[in-house]
C-alpha positions as CSV (number, residue, x, y, z in Angstrom):
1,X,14.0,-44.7,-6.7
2,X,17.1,-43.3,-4.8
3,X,20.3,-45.7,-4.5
4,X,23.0,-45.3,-2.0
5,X,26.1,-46.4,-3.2
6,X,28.8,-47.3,-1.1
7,X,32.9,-47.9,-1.4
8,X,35.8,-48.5,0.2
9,X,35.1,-51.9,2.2
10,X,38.0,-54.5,1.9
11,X,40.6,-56.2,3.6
12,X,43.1,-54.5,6.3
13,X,45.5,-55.7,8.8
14,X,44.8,-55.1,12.2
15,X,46.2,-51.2,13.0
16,X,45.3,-49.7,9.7
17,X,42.7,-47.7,8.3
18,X,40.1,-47.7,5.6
19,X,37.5,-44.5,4.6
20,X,33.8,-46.1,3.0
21,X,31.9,-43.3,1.0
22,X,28.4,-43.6,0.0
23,X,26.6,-41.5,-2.3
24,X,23.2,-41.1,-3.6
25,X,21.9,-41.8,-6.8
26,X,20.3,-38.1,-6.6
27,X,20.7,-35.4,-4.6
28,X,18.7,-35.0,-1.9
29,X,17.6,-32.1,0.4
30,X,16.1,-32.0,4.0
31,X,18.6,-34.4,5.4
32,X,17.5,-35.1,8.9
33,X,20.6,-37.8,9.2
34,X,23.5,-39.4,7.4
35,X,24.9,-42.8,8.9
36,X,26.9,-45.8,9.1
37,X,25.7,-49.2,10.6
38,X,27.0,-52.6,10.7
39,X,26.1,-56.3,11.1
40,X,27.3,-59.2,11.9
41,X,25.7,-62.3,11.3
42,X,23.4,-63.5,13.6
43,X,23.5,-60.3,15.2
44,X,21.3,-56.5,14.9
45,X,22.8,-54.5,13.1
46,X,23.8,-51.4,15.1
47,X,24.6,-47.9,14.3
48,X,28.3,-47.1,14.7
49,X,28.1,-43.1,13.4
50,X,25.3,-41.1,12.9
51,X,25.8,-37.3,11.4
52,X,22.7,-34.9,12.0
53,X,21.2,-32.2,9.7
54,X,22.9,-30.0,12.5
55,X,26.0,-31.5,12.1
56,X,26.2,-32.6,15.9
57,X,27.9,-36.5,15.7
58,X,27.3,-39.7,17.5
59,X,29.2,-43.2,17.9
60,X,28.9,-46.0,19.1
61,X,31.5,-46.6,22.1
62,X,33.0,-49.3,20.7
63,X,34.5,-47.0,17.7
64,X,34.8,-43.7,19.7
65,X,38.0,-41.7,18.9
66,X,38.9,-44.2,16.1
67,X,36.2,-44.0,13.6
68,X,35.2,-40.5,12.2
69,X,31.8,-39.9,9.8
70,X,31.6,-36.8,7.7
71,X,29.2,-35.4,5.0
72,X,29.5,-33.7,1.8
73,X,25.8,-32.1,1.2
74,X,26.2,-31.1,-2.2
75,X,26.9,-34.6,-3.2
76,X,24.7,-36.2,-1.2
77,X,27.6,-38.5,-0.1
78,X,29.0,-39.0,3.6
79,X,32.2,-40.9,4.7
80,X,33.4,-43.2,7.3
81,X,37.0,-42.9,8.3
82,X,37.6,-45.7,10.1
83,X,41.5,-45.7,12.3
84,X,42.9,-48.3,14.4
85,X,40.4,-51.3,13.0
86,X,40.7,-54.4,15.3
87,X,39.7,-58.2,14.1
88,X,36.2,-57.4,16.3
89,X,35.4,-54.9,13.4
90,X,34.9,-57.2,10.8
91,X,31.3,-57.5,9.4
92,X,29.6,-56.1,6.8
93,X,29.0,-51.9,7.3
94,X,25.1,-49.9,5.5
95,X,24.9,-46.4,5.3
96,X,21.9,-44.7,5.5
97,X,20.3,-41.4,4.9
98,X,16.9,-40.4,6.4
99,X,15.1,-37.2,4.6
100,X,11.6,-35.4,4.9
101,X,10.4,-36.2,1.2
102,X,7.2,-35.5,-0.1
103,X,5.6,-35.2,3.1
104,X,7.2,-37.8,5.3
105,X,9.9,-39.2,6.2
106,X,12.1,-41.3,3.7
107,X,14.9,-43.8,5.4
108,X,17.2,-45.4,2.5
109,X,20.1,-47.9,2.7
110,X,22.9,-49.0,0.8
111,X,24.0,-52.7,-0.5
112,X,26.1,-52.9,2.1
113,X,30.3,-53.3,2.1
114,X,32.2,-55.7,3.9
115,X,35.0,-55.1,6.3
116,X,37.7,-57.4,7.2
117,X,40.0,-56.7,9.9
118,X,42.5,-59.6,10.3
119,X,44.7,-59.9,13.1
């Protein structure tokens, strides 16, 4: 059974920065998507930065041209640097990796890390 791992969640003053990695318990091939969701409670969680197998990047508006995601295929790992937090980004962030394994396609998720942005 593949794990995600993840890191790097913890407390930061509003203005700073924190990176969360997350890497798999294997490596894995036939990535279709690396990512990085959040939720609050009492809320959906939401994607905030999805990488493709292409590479091509999407955000959430809320975190555009503050957070960045990035990917390291041979580890099977990807990163969330995450600039400028505010209070509002506090919750607890997943990441997420969806491959085509044996035949279909495989989502999996990590324990989740929690943010805390105080102000």
């Amino acid at each position: 059974q593949v794990q995600l791992v993840e890191s790097g969640g913890g407390l930061v003053q509003a203005g700073g920065s924190l990176n969360l990695s997350c890497a798999a318990s294997e490596n894995l091939v036939r990535i279709l998507s690396m990512g990085w969701h959040r939720q609050a409670p009492g809320k959906q969680r939401e994607l905030v930065a999805l990488i493709l197998g292409s590479g091509n990047t999407n955000y959430a508006d809320s975190v555009k041209g503050r957070f960045a995601i990035s990917r390291d295929n041979v580890k099977t790992a990807v990163y969330l640097q995450m600039n400028s937090l505010k209070p509002e980004d506090t919750t607890v962030y997943y990441c997420a990796i969806t491959t085509l394994r044996f035949g279909s396609i495989r989502n999996y998720w990590g324990q989740g890390t929690q943010v805390t942005v105080s102000s």
